[in-house]
NUGUVO-535241 format. One record per residue (C-alpha): residue number from 0; x, y, z. Coordinates in steps of 0.2 Angstrom, whole numbers. Example, Ala and Ser with C-alpha at 12.3 -4.5 7.8 and 13.67 -1.06 7.14 Angstrom:
% NUGUVO-535241
- 0 62 -22 39
- 1 68 -5 36
This chain:
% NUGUVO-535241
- 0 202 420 205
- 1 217 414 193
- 2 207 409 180
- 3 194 414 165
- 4 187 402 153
- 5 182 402 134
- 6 163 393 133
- 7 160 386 114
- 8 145 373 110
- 9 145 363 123
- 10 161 363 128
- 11 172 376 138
- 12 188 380 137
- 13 199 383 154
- 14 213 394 158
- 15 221 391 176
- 16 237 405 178
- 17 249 396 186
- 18 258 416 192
- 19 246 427 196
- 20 258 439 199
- 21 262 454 185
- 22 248 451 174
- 23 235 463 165
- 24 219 461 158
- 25 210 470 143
- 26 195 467 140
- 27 184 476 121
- 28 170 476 116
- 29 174 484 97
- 30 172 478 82
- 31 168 462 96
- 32 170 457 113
- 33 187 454 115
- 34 199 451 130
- 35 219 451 132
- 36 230 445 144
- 37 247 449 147
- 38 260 445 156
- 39 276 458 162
- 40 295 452 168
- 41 299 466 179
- 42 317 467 182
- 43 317 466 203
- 44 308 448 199
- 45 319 433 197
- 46 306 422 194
- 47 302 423 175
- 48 292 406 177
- 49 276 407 166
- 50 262 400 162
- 51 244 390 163
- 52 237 373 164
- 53 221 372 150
- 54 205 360 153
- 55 193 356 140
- 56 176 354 151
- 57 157 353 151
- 58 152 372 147
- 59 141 375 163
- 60 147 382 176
- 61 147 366 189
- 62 160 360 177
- 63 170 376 173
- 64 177 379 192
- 65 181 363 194
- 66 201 363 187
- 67 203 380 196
- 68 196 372 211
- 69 206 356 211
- 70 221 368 207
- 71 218 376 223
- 72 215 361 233
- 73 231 355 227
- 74 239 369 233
- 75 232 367 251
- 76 222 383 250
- 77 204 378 252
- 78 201 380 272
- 79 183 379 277
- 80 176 389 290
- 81 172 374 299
- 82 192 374 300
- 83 193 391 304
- 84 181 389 317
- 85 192 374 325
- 86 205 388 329
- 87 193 401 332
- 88 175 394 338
- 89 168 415 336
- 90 167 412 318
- 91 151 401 321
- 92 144 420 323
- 93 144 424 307
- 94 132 409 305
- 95 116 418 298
- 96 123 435 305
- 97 119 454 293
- 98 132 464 292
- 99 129 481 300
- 100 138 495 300
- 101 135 505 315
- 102 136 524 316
- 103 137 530 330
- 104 151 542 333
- 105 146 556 343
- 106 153 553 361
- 107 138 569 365
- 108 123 569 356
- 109 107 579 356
- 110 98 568 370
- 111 111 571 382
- 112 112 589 381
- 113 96 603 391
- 114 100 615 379
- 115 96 631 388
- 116 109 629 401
- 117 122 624 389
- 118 116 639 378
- 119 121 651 394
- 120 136 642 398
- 121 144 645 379
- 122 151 665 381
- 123 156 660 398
- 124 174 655 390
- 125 168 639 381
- 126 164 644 368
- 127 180 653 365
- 128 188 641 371
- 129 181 628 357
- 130 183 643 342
- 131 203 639 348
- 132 205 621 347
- 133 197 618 330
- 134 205 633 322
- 135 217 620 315
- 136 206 607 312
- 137 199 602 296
- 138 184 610 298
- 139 192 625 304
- 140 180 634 318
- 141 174 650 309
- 142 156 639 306
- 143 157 639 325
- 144 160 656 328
- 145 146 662 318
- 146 134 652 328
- 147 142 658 345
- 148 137 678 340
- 149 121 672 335
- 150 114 663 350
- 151 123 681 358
- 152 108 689 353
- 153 95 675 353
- 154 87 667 370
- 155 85 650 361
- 156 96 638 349
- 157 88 631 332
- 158 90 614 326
- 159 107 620 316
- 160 114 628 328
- 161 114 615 340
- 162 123 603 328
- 163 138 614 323
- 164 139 616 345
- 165 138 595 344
- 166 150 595 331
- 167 162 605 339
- 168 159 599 356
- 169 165 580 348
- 170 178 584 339
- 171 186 594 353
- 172 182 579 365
- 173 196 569 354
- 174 209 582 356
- 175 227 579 365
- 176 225 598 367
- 177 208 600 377
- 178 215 601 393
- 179 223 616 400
- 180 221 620 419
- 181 215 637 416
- 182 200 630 407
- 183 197 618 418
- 184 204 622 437
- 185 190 611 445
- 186 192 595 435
- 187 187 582 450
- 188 198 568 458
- 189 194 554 444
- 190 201 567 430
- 191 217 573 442
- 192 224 556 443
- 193 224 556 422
- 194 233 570 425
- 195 243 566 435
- 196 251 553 421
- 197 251 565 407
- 198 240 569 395
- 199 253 564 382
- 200 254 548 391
- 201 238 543 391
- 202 231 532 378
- 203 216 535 365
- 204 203 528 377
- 205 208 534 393
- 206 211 553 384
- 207 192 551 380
- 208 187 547 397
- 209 199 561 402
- 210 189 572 391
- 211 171 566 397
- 212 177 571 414
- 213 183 589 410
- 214 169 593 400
- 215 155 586 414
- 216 166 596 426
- 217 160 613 419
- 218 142 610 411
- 219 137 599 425
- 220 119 598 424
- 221 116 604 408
- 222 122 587 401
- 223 114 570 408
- 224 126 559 418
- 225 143 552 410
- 226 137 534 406
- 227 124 541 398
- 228 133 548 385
- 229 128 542 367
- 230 120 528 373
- 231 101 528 366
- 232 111 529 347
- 233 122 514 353
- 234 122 505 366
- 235 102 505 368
- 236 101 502 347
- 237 111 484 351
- 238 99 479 365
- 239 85 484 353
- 240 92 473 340
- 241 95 460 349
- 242 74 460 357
- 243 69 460 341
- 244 79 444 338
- 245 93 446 328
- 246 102 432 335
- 247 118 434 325
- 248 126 450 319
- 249 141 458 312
- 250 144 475 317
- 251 156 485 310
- 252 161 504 317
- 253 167 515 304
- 254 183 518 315
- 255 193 512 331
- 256 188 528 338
- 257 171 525 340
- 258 174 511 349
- 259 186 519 361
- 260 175 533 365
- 261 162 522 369
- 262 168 506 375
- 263 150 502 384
- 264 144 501 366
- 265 157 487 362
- 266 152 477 377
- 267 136 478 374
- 268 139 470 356
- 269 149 457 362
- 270 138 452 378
- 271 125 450 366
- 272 135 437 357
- 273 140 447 343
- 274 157 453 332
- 275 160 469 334
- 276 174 475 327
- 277 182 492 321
- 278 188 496 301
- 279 206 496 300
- 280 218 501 286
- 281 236 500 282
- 282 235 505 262
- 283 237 525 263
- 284 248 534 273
- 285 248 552 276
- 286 263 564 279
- 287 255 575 293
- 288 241 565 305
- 289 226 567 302
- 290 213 566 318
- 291 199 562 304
- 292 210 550 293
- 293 217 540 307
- 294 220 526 298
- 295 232 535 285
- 296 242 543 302
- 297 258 533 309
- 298 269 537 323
- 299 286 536 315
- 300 286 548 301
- 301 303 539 292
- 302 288 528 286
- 303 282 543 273
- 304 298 543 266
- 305 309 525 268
- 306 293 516 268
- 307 281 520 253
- 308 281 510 236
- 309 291 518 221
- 310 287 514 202
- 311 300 511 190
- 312 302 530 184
- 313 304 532 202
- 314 290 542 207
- 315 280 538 223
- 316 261 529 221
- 317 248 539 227
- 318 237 536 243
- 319 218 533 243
- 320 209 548 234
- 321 228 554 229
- 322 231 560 246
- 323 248 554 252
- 324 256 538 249
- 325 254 520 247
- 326 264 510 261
- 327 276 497 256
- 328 267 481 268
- 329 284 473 270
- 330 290 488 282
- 331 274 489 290
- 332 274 475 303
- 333 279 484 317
- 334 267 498 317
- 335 254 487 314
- 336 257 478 332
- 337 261 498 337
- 338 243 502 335
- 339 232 488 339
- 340 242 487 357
- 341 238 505 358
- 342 217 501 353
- 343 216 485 367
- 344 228 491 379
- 345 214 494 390
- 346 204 481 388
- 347 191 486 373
- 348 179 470 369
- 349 183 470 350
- 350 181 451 345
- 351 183 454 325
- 352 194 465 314
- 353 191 472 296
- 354 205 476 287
- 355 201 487 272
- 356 212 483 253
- 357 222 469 259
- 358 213 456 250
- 359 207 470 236
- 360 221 463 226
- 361 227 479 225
- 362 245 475 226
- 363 263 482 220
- 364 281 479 214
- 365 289 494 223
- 366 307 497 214
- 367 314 507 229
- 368 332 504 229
- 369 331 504 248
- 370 319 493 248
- 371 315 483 232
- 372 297 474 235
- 373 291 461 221
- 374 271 459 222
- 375 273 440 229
- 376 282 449 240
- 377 267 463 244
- 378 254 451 245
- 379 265 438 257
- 380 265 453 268
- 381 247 455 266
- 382 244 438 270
- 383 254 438 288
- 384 247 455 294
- 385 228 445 289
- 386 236 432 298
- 387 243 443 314
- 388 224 446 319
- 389 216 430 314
- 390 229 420 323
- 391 240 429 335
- 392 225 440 340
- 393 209 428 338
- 394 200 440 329
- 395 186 434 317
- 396 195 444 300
- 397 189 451 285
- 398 194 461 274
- 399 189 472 257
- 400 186 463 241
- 401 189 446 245
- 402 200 440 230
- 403 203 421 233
- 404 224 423 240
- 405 216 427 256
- 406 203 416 257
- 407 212 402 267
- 408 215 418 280
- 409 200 428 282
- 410 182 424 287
- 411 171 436 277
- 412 175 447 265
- 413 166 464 258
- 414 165 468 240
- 415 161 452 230
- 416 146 454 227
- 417 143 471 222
- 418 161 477 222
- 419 164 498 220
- 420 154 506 205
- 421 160 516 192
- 422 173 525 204
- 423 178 538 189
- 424 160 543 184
- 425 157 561 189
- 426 139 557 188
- 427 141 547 202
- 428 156 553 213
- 429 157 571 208
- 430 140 582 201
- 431 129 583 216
- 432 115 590 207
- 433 116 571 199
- 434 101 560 202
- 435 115 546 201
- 436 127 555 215
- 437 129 542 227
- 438 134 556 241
- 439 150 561 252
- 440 159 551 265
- 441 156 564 277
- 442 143 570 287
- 443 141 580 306
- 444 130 567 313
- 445 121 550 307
- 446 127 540 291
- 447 135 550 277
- 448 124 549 261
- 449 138 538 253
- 450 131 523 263
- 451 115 529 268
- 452 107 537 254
- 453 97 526 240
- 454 101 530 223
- 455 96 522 208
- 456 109 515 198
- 457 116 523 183
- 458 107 514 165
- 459 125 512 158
- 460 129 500 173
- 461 114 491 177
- 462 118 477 165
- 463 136 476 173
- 464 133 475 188
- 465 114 472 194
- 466 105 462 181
- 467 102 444 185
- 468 101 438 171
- 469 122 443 170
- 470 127 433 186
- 471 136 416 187
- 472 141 412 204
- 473 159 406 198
- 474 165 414 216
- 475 151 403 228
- 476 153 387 216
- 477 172 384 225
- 478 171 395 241
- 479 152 395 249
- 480 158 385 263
- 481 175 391 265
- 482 172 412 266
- 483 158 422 267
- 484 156 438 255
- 485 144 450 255
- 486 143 469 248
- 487 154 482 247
- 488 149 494 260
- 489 145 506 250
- 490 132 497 242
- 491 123 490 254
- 492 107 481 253
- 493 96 497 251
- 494 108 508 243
- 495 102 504 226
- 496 83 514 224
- 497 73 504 217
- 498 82 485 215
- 499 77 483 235
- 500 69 466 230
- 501 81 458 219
- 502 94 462 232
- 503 85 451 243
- 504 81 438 231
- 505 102 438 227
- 506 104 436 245
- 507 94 421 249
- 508 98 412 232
- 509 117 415 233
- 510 117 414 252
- 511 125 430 255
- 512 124 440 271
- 513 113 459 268
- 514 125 472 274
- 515 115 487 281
- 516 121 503 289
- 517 111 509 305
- 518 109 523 317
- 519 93 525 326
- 520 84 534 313
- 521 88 520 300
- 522 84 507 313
- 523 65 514 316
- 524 63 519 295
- 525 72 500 292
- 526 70 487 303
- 527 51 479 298
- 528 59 475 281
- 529 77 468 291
- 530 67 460 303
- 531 57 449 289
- 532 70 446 278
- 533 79 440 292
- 534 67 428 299
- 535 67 419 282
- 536 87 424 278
- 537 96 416 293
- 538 88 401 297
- 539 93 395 279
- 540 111 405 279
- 541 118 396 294
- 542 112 377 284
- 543 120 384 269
- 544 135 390 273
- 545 145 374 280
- 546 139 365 264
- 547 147 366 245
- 548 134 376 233
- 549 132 358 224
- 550 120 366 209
- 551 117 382 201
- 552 103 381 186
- 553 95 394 175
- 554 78 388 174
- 555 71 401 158
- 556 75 408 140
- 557 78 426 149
- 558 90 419 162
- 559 78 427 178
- 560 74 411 186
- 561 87 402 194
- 562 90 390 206
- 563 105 387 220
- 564 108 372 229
- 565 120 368 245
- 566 122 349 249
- 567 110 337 245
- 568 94 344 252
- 569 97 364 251
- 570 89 374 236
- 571 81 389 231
- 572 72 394 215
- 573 72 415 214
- 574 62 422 201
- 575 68 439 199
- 576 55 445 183
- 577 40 454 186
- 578 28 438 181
- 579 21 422 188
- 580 32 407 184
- 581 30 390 181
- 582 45 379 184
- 583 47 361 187
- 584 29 359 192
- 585 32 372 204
- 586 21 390 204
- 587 33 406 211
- 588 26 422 210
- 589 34 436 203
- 590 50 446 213
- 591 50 430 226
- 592 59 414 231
- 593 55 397 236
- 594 68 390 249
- 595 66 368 250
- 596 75 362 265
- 597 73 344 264
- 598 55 340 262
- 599 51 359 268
- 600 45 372 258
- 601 44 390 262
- 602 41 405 250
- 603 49 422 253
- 604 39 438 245
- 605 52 450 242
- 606 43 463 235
- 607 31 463 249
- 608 45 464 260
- 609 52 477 249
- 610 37 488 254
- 611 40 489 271
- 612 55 500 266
């Protein structure tokens, strides 16, 4: 948000930046705590307009927003989802929804397979077959040909061994390259007519069903039917949630790909009356594609070098994890359409779109003389490609970080409430023996240990960026009923070993969505503590979230008692320290909550809950 404030006494004193654009802040905390702001004219900018507006308030925090929030009203920005939902009634499901990542991206997975037959069918030219595809890949495929000459010898397959065959079986099933009729002369009359058009012709999802096909045609009964393919970690895992009643949801797939493999799954999520919606990225982009970095992988490859964003000493911006380049959004409208006609040419059920960085604030001046970009430039472009699926799609959007440009655009956003920590601490993204190491992105099956693995958080942090006593909903004090935000997703809900409990007491008092990540192993270990969060969380979250937070209190000397409320007859009181508490006459026990809605009371233990886990 475009402002900070200097509270003194009992007064504050407010900053609202009239131009967002080109500023930097530094902040010190030697000999004291200090912070900077400055302002930069770049030459490629004719606007050299400056300034802010200064309020002298009430020093709380009611009081604080309020210039900053008049300032945006003013400016017509302020559009609550009630608004949203009159152009797009699907955003009433995010009305007491989680939001869940689902992993499930094996189109072949362990269930479907009788390994003894597959085993005998592997030297009879698969195998080979597979060691030749992915020699290129990645991964490469010398892991692959290891295992081939041991199960040669062996008249079994152990647990390893029939993961790097799944692993190789999966990728290969998402290869232009698959087919050859030599390897497959017997493909059968559903496969022959995708043939027929050519396999270059063919798009993402009907090269998966392709590939489905040929594979069947040669293990036959070693693997179960087609449309039983991944189905119990997907399909089956939405039907479960949805008996357990989880009534609303967000479900997030880690990539379009997913989906297009298994379109049933995407049915399944939307039958059930749930977003489901695929994670979408135009930040990076890659010179060479990358099947595994999709996102970063364009069709017309005069992007890489007529499209990218140049600084002023005329070098090129490095990519995401300084792989490639940045893409200039102003030249990237077209291949935006290009792709997601290519994803729902055929029909997939995706009701909701997340689109990672764009409202991260993450944005440039690019001094390419082809192509000279300011950032009001950057983030208008930002802002219609938000706008493209919201509006000319009718997709339920959101989007990475959340900051408040977007806001009148997208519907939710991840990464407010607990944004990305300590990305240059080697502690946390690098040393694996680290107790602190939050994990890769990658992993052969499941959820990769950078979302699924609890970690505790790193002492020098815990202040910053999980201590209660710290928070001050600025954020929820202007927006709660116009955008919901939630966690990054790599720190979701139970990421954080040890602060299970005061994530859920956040949740509740701040009315934020959880965020988990699921696949069937995380779904049988999780969902007792889900479930009874979410019979206390959602009821209250679809009240709250139409209505202004009207109040926010600290209620004790050491800041861990605080109260919320949303209209006139919404509140809760969390107490997030390890004691019994007295407060207005009311008793809260310790790591709890009591939510009041109207003259109804209802008291939330969160680290019974917590226990479950």
């Amino acid at each position: 948000m475009d402002f900070f404030a200097l509270g003194k006494n009992q007064l504050s004193l407010v900053y609202v930046v009239t131009n967002k654009f080109n500023n930097e802040i530094h902040f010190d905390a030697s000999p004291n705590v200090a912070f900077q702001f400055t302002h930069e004219f770049p030459s490629i900018n004719s606007d050299k307009s400056y300034g802010f507006r200064l309020y002298v308030t009430a020093n709380d925090p009611q009081n604080v927003v309020l210039p900053y929030k008049n300032y945006v009203a003013e400016q017509g920005k302020i559009v609550t989802l009630k608004e949203k939902a009159k152009l797009n009634p699907s955003i009433s499901k995010l009305y007491g929804a989680p939001q869940i990542y689902l992993w499930s991206e094996s189109i072949l997975t362990d269930s479907d397979v009788k390994w003894p037959q597959l085993r005998s069918l592997l030297p009879k030219g698969l195998g080979s077959w597979l060691v030749k595809l992915l020699a290129h890949t990645t991964d490469g495929s010398a892991e692959l040909e290891q295992v081939l000459k041991q199960i040669s010898n062996q008249d079994f397959m152990d647990k390893y061994q029939k993961k790097v065959v799944l692993t190789a079986l999966n990728q290969a099933l998402k290869m232009r390259e698959f087919y050859t009729q030599a390897q497959f002369p017997n493909p059968g009359e559903e496969a022959r007519k995708l043939i027929g058009i050519g396999v270059d012709k063919l798009s993402e999802e009907k090269l998966y069903d392709l590939n489905k096909l040929l594979l069947k045609s040669i293990l036959l009964d070693a693997v179960s039917e087609l449309a039983d393919w991944g189905q119990s970690d997907s399909t089956q895992l939405i039907k479960d949630m949805r008996e357990a009643g989880i009534e609303n949801a967000w479900l997030g797939l880690p990539n379009w790909s997913s989906g297009l493999m298994n379109p049933q799954m995407v049915s399944e999520g939307s039958k059930n009356g749930y977003l489901i919606a695929p994670y979408d990225s135009y930040h990076s982009i890659h010179q060479k594609g990358d099947p595994s970095w999709n996102t970063a992988s364009f069709p017309d490859p005069a992007l890489y070098e007529n499209a990218t964003v140049t600084r002023k000493n005329n070098t090129k911006v490095a990519g995401f994890l300084q792989r490639g380049r940045k893409l200039n959004p102003t030249l990237a409208m077209p291949s935006v359409k290009q792709r997601v006609s290519g994803i729902m040419q055929d029909g997939i059920s995706f009701n909701s779109w997340f689109v990672d960085c764009d409202a991260t604030g993450e944005i440039y001046d690019d001094f390419s003389p082809a192509h000279p970009t300011t950032q009001q430039q950057d983030l208008q472009a930002r802002m219609e490609r938000l706008d493209y699926f919201a509006k000319d799609k009718k997709m339920v959007v959101g989007s990475e970080g959340g900051n408040d440009f977007a806001s009148s655009v997208i519907a939710f956003a991840q990464g407010i409430e607990s944004p990305v920590i300590a990305w240059g601490d080697p502690d946390m993204r690098d040393l694996k023996n680290s107790p602190y190491y939050v994990g890769g992105y990658y992993a052969k099956d499941g959820i990769p240990e950078r979302y699924g693995k609890p970690v505790p958080i790193k002492p020098l942090y815990e202040k910053v960026y999980i201590d209660p006593a710290y928070s001050v909903p600025l954020y929820k004090l202007i927006y709660n009923d116009t955008i919901i935000t939630t966690n990054h997703w790599e720190w979701g809900s139970y990421k954080i070993k040890g602060e299970e409990a005061d994530r859920m007491l956040y949740e509740l008092l701040y009315n934020v969505p959880p965020l988990y990540h699921l696949d069937r192993k995380a779904w049988d270990k999780d969902k007792a503590s889900m479930l009874g969060f979410l019979k206390v969380w959602s009821p209250f979250h679809r009240e709250a979230v139409s209505r202004q937070m009207s109040g926010f209190s600290v209620l004790t000397e050491d800041r861990l008692v605080q109260s919320a409320q949303y209209g006139n007859d919404l509140k809760v009181i969390a107490n997030f320290s390890d004691k019994q508490v007295t407060v207005a006459g009311e008793v809260i026990s310790a790591k709890s909550a009591v939510l009041y809605n109207g003259k109804e009371r209802q008291v939330f233990d969160a680290a019974a809950n917590a226990k479950l886990l």
